[in-house]
Backbone bond lengths (Angstrom), bond angles and torsions (degrees), N, CA, C in turn:
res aa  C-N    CA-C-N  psi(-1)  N-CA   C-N-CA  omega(-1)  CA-C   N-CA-C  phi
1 X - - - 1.451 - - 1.531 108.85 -
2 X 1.358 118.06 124.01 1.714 137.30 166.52 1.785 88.91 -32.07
3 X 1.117 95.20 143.81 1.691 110.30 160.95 1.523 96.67 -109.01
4 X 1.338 116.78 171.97 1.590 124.92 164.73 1.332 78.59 174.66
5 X 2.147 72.65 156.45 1.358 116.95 -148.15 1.589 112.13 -143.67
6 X 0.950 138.01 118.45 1.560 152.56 179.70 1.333 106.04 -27.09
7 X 1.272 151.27 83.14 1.504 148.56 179.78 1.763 99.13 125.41
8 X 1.373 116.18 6.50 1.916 109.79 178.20 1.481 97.34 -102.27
9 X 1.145 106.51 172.67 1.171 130.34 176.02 1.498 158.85 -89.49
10 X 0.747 142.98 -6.61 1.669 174.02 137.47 1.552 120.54 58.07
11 X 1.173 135.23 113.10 1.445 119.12 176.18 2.003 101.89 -78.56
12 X 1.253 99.64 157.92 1.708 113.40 177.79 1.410 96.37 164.18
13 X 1.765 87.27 119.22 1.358 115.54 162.76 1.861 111.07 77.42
14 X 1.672 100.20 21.40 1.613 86.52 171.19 1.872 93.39 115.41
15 X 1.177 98.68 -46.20 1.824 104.63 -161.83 1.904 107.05 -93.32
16 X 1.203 104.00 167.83 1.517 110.11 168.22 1.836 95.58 -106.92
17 X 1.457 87.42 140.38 1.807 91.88 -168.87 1.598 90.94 -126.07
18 X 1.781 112.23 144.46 1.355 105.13 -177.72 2.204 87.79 -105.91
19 X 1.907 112.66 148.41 0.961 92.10 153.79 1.507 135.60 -106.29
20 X 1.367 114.59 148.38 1.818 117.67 -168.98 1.195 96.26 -83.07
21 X 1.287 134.06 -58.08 1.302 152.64 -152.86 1.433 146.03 -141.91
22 X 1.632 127.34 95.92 1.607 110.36 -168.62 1.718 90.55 -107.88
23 X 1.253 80.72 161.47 1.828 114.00 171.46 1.333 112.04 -178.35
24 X 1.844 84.79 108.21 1.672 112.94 176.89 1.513 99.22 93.08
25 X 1.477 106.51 -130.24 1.359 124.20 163.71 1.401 125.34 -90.70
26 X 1.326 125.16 22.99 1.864 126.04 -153.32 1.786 74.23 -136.93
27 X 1.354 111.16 139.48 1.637 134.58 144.29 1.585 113.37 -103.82
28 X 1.125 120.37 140.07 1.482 141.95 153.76 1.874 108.46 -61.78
29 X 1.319 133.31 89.47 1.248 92.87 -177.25 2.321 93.33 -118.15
30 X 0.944 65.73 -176.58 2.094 88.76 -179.97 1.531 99.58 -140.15
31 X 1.857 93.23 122.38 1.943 85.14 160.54 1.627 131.28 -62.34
32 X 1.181 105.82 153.45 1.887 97.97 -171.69 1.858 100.94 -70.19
33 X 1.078 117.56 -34.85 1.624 107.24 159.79 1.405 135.86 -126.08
34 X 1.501 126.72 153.56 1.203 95.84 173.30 1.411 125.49 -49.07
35 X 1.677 109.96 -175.14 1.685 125.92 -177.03 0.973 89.24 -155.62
36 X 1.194 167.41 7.91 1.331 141.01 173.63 1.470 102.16 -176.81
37 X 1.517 133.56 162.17 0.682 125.27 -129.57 1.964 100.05 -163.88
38 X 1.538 119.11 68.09 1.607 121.27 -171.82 1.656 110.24 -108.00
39 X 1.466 109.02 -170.24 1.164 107.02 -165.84 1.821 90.98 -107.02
40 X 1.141 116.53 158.92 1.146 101.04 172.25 1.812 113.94 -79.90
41 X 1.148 113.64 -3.10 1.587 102.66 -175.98 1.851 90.53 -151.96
42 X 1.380 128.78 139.27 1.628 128.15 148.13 0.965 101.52 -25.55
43 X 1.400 109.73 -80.49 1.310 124.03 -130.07 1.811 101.19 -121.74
44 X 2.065 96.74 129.48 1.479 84.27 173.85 1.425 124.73 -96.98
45 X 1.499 90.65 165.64 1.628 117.57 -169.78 1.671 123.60 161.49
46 X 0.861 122.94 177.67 1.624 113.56 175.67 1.445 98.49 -82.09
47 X 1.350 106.26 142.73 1.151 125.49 -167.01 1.646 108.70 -164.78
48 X 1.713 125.96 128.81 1.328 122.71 170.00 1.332 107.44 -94.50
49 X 1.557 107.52 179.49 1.445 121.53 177.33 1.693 99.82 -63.63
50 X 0.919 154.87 -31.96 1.098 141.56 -173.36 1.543 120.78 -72.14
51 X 1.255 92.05 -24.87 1.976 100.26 173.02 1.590 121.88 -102.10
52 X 1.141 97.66 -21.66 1.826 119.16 -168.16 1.635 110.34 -61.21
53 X 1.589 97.85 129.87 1.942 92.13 -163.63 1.705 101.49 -73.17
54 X 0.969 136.66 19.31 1.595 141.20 -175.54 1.385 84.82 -93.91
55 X 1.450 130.21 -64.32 1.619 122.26 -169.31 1.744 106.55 -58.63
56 X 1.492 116.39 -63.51 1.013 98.39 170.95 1.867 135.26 -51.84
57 X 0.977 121.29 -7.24 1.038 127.88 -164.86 2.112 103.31 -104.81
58 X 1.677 118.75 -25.89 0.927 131.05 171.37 1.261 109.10 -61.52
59 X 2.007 110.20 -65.52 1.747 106.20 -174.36 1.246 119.27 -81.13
60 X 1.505 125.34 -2.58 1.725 124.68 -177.70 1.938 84.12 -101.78
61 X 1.126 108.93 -126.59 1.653 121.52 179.22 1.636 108.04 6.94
62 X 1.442 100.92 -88.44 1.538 99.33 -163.50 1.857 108.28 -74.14
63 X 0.696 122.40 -36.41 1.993 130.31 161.19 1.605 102.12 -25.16
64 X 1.626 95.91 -60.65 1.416 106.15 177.40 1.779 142.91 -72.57
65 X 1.571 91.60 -8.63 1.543 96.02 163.62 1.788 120.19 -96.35
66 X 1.438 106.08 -4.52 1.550 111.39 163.53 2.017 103.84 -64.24
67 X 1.588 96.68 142.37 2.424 78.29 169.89 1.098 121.95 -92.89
68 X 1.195 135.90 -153.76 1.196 113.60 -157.36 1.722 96.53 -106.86
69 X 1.148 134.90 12.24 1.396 125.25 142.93 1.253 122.63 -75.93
70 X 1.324 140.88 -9.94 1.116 152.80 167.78 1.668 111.11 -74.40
71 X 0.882 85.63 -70.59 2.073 106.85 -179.12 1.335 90.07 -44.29
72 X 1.687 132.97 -62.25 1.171 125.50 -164.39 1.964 114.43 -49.74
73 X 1.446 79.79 -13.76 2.136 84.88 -166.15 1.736 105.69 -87.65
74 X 1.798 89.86 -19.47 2.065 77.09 -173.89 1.573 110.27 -88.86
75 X 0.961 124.25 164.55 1.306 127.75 -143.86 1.577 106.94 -134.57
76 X 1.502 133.00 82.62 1.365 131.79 -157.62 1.879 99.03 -41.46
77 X 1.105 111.74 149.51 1.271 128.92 164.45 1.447 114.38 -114.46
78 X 1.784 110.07 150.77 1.361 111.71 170.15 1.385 101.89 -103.80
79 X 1.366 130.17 127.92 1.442 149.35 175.35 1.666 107.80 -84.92
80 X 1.008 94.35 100.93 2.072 78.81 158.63 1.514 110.48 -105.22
81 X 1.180 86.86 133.01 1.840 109.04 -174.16 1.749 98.62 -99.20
82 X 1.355 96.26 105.92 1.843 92.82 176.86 1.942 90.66 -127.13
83 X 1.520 84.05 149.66 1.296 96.06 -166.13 1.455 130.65 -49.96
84 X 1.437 147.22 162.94 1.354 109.57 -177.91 0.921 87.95 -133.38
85 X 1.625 94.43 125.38 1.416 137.64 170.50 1.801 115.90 -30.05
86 X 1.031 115.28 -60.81 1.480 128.81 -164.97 1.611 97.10 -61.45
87 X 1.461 123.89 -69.47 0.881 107.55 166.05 1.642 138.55 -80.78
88 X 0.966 128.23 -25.70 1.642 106.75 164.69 1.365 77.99 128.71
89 X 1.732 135.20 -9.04 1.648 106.54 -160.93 1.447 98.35 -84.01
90 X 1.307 117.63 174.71 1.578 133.25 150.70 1.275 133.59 -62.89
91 X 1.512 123.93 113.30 1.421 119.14 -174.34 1.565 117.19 -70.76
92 X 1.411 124.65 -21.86 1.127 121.20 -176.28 1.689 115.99 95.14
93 X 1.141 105.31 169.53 1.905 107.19 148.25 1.260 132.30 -62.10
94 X 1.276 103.09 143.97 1.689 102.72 -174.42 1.700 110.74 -69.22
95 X 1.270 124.11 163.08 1.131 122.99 -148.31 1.612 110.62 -137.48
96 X 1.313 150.64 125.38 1.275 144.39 134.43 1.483 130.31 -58.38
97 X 1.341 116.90 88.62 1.713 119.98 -171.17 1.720 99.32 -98.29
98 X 1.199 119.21 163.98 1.078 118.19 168.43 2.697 90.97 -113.43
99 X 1.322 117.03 -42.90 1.397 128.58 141.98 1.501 119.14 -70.84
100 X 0.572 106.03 146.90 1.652 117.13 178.80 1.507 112.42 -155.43
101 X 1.155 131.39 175.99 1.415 144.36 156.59 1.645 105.24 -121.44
102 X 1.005 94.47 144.35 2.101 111.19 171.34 1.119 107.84 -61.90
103 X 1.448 116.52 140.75 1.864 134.45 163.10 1.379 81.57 -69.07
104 X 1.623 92.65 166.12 1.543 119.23 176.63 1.095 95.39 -65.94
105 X 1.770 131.12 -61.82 1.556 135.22 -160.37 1.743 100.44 -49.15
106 X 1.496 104.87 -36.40 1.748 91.01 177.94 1.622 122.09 -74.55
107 X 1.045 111.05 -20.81 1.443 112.73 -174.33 1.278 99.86 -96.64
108 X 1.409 136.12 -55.95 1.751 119.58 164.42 1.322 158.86 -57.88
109 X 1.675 78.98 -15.42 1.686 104.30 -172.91 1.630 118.28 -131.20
110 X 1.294 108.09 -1.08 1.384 102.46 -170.88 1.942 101.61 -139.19
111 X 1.397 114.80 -55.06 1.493 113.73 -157.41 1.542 99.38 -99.26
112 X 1.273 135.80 -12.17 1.596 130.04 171.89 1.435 115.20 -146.13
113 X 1.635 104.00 57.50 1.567 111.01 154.68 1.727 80.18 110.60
114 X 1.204 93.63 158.49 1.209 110.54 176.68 1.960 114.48 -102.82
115 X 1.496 114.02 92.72 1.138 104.04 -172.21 1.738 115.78 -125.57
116 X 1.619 107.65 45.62 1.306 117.27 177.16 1.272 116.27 -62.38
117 X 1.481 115.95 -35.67 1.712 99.91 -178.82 1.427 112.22 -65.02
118 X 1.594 123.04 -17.06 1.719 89.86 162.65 1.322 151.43 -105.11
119 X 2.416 80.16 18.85 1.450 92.67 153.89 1.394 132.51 -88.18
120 X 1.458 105.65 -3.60 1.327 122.67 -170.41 1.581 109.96 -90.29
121 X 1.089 117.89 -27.23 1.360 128.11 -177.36 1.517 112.53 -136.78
122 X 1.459 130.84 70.66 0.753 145.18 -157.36 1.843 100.34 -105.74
123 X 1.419 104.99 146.77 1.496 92.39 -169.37 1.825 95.70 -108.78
124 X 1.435 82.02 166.39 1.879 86.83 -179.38 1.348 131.89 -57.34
125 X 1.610 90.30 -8.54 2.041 99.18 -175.92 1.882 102.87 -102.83
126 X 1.538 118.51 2.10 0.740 95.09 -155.22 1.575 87.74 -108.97
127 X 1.714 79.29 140.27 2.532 90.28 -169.24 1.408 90.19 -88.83
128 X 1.149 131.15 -51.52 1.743 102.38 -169.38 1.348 113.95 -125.52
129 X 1.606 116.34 177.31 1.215 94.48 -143.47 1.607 107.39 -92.80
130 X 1.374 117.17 35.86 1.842 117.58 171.01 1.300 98.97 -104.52
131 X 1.052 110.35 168.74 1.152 129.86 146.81 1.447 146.00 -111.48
132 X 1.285 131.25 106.55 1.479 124.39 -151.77 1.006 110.36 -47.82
133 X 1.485 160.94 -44.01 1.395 150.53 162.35 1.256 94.82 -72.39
134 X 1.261 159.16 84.19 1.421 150.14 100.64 1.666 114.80 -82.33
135 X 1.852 84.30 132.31 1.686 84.45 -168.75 1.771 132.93 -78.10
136 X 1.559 96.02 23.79 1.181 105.32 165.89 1.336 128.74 -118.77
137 X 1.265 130.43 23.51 1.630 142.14 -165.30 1.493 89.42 -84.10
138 X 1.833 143.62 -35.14 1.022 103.37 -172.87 1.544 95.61 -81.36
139 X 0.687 144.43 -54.21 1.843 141.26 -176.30 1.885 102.21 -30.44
140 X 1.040 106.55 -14.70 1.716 105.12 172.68 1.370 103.62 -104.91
141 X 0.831 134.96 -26.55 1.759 147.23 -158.17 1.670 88.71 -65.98
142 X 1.587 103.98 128.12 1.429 119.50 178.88 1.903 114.12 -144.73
143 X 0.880 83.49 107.79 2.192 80.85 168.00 0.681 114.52 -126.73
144 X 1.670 97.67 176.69 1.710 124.58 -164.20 0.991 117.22 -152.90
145 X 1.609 126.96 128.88 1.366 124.48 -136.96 1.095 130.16 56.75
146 X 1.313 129.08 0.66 1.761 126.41 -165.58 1.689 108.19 102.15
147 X 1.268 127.90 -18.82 1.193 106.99 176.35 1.887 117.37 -130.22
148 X 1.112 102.83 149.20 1.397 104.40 -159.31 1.294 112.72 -57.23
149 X 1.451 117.35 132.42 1.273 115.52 173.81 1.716 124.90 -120.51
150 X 1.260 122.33 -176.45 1.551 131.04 -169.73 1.807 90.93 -93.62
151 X 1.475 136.51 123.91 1.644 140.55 124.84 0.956 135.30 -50.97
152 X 1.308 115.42 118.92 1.985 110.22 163.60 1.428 107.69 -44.53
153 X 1.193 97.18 165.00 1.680 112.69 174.02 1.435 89.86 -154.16
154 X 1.447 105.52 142.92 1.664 128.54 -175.57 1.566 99.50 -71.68
């Protein structure tokens, strides 16, 4: 039996998947690059992860090009969408994804370095929520096609 380990790597379903997180028998994983490339919503307006055609479009469409030995391995998750603070938006309803995208709190504060104090103390000039010298941007750093690009976050 494969061992795995929190920071290895994994092929499933075609892709190389990095894992963030196990508990029990279930891993958290993220591909090591993007593959594709949507909007998070059609149509604009405020909109949460619970309505946004990127979610629907993750567990119907792309859910559905894994086969059904694959599908049998992902493991629906319950998402809680709580609002995020920093910016002022709305988290929405909590959610059952079998795809998902990461909250900010997971990608800043928990799965690539711990960099809450510069969500916590964020200065008035600053538009998003990294900071270019924070020493974890390459551990966030993701591309597509070869050149680095920006991720949704739920």
């Amino acid at each position: 039996m494969r061992e795995f380990n929190i920071g290895g790597v994994v092929p499933f379903g075609g892709y190389h998947w990095r894992i963030l997180d196990i508990q029990g028998n279930a891993a958290l994983i993220i591909t090591e690059d993007m593959i594709e490339q949507h909007p998070y919503n059609n149509c604009a307006g405020d909109v949460t992860w619970a309505d946004c055609s990127l979610r629907k479009y993750l567990n119907s469409e792309f859910y559905n090009k894994f086969t059904a030995a694959e599908q049998s391995r992902i493991i629906p998750a319950l998402n809680k969408n709580h609002d995020n603070q920093w910016y002022g938006s709305r988290g929405g309803e909590d959610t059952w994804d079998y795809i998902f995208l990461l909250s900010i709190e997971e990608v800043v504060c928990k799965y690539f370095g711990d960099s809450s104090k510069n969500l916590e103390n964020r200065s008035a000039k600053q538009r998003y929520w990294f900071q270019r010298k924070d020493q974890n941007n390459n551990k966030r750093r993701s591309t597509f096609d070869g050149y680095v690009w920006w991720w949704w976050l739920r």
